[in-house]
C-alpha positions in Angstrom: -85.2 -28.5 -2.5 -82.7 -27.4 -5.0 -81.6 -24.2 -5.1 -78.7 -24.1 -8.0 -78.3 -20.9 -8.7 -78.2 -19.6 -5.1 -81.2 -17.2 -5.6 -83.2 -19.0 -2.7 -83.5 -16.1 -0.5 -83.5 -16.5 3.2 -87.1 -15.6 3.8 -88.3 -17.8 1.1 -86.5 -20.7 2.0 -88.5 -20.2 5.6 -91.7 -20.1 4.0 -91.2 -22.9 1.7 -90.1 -24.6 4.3 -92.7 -23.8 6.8 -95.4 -24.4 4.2 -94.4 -27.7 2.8 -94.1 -29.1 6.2 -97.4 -28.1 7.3 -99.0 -29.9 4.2 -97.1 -32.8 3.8 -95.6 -35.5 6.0 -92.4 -35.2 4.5 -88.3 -35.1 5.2 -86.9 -32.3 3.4 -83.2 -31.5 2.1 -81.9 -28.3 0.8 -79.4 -27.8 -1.3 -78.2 -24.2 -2.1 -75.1 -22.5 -3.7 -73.1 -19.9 -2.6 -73.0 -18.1 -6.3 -75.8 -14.9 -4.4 -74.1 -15.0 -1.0 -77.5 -15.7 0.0 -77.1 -19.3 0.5 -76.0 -19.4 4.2 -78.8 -17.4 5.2 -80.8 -19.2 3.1 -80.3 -22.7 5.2 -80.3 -21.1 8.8 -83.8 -19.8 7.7 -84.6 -23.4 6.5 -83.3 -25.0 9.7 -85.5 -22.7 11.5 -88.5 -23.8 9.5 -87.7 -27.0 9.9 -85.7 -28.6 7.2 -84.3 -32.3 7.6 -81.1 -31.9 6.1 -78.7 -29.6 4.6 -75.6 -29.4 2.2 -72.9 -27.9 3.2 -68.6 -27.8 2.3 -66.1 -27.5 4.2 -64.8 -24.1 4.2 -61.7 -24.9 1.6 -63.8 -25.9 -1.0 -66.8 -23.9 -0.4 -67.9 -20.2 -1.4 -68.4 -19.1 -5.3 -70.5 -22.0 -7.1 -70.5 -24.4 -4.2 -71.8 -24.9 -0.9 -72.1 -22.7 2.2 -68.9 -23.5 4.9 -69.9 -26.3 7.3 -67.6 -24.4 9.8 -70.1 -21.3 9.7 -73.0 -23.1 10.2 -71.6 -25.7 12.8 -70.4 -22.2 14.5 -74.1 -20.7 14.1 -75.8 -23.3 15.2 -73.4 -23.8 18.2 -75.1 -23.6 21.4 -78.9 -23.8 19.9 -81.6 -26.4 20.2 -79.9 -27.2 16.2 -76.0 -27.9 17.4 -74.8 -30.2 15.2 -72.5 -31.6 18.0 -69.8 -31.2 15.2 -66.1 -30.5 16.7 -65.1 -27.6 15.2 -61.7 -27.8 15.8 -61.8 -31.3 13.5 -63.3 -29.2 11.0 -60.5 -26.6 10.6 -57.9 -29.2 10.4 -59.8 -31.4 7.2 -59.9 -27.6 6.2 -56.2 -27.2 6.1 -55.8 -30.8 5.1 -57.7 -29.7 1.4 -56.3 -26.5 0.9 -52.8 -28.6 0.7 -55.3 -30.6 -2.0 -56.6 -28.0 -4.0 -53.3 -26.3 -4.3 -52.8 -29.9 -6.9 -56.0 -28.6 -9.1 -55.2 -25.1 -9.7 -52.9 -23.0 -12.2 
């Protein structure tokens, strides 16, 4: 499911979701953007429902037109039956290690 211009909202993505996977015997990805501020909301409602997989950033190079922060959801998700198991702490550091990166790209 491709949501591009981050207009998924959360309660849609759960019934689109929820409905799809009662039809079909199907894995499912979303992919949302961040443009609404909708889109993290968006996959914790789809992780709910029962999405496969999800797309994420990490948090240097997330927000605006791309992807929802990993480190939110990995935090979110923290201590539920959906923990990634992702080490948060190894997170913030690639985090810092591309802010260095983007400060290359930008005028």
């Amino acid at each position: 499911i491709k949501d591009m211009s981050g207009i998924l909202t959360p309660m849609a993505a759960y019934e689109l979701v929820s409905e799809i996977k009662k039809r079909f015997e199907v894995r499912l990805h979303l992919h949302c953007h961040a443009t609404t501020g909708m889109a993290e909301m968006a996959l914790l409602k789809a992780i709910e429902a029962g999405v496969d997989g999800v797309d994420t950033a990490i948090s240097s190079m997330s927000a605006t037109y791309g992807h929802p922060a990993t480190e939110a959801l990995v935090a979110t998700l923290a201590g539920t039956q959906h923990d990634t198991g992702l080490d948060i702490l190894k997170l913030e550091s690639i985090a810092a290690y591309f802010r260095e990166v983007r400060k290359k790209y930008h005028a």
